[in-house]
N, C-alpha and C positions, 0 to 999 in steps of 0.2 A: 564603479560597481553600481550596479542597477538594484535595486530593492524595491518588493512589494510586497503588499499583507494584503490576502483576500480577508472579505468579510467571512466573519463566523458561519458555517452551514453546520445544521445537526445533521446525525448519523443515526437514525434508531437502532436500537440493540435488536440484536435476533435479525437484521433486516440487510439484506446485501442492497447497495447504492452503488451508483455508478461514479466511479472515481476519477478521476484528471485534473493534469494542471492549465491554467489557464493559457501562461505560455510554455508551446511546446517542448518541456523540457525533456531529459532522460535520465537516470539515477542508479548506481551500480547498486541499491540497495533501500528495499522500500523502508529502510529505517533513517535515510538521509535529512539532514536537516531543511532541506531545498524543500520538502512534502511534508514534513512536521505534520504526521500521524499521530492520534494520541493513541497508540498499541499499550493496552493490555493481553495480559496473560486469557488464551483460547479465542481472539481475534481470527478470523478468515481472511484471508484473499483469494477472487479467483482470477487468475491469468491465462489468458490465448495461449497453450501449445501449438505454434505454428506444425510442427513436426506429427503430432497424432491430430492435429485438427480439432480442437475438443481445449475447454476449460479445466484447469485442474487447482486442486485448494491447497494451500499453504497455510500454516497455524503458527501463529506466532506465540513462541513458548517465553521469552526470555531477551536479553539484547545478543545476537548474533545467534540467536538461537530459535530454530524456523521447522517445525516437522512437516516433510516433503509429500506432496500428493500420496506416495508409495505411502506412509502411514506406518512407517517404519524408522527413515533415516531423520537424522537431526540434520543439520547444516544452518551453514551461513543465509543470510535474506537473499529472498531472489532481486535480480535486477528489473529494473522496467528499459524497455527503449526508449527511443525519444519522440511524444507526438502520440503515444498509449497511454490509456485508460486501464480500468481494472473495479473488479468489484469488491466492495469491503464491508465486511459483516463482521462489526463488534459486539461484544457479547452484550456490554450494555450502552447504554445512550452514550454517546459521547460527541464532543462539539470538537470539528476540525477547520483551523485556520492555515493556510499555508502564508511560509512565511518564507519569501522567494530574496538569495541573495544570491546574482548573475554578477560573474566579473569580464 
């Protein structure tokens, strides 16, 4: 098993950053421990719709609990693929370490 911890990077609140892993990973759920997000309640992300072309935002309500671009439906976190980025807008400051365990 491979293990890594990046150094701490701040996140300002209100402010979308641009997010990625160092090594190219992918993750069936931006709540995975592979990304160790610190997600509070009304967080953003925005994600590449390959399919309309165009970013769309995701709000993290809860653990498996994600209100979808539409602004309507709940659902499960979205996935990321592997080797994508993504923007992340916490509501307030918060400090994100990834803390990476590849088997």
């Amino acid at each position: 098993m491979l293990s890594n911890t990046n150094a701490p990077i701040s996140l300002p609140g209100g402010l979308y950053t641009l997010i990625g892993s160092l090594p190219p990973i992918g993750v069936t759920s931006l709540e995975d421990t592979n990304l160790n997000l610190p997600l509070q309640s009304g967080d953003e992300v925005l994600l590449w719709d390959n399919v309309h072309n165009q970013y769309e935002i995701y709000t993290y309500g809860s653990p498996g609990q994600w209100l979808y671009p539409d602004q309507v439906t709940v659902g499960p976190s979205p996935a990321l693929p592997v080797a994508e980025g993504f923007f992340y807008n916490p509501g307030i400051t918060e400090t994100w370490t990834q803390n990476l365990n590849v088997q």
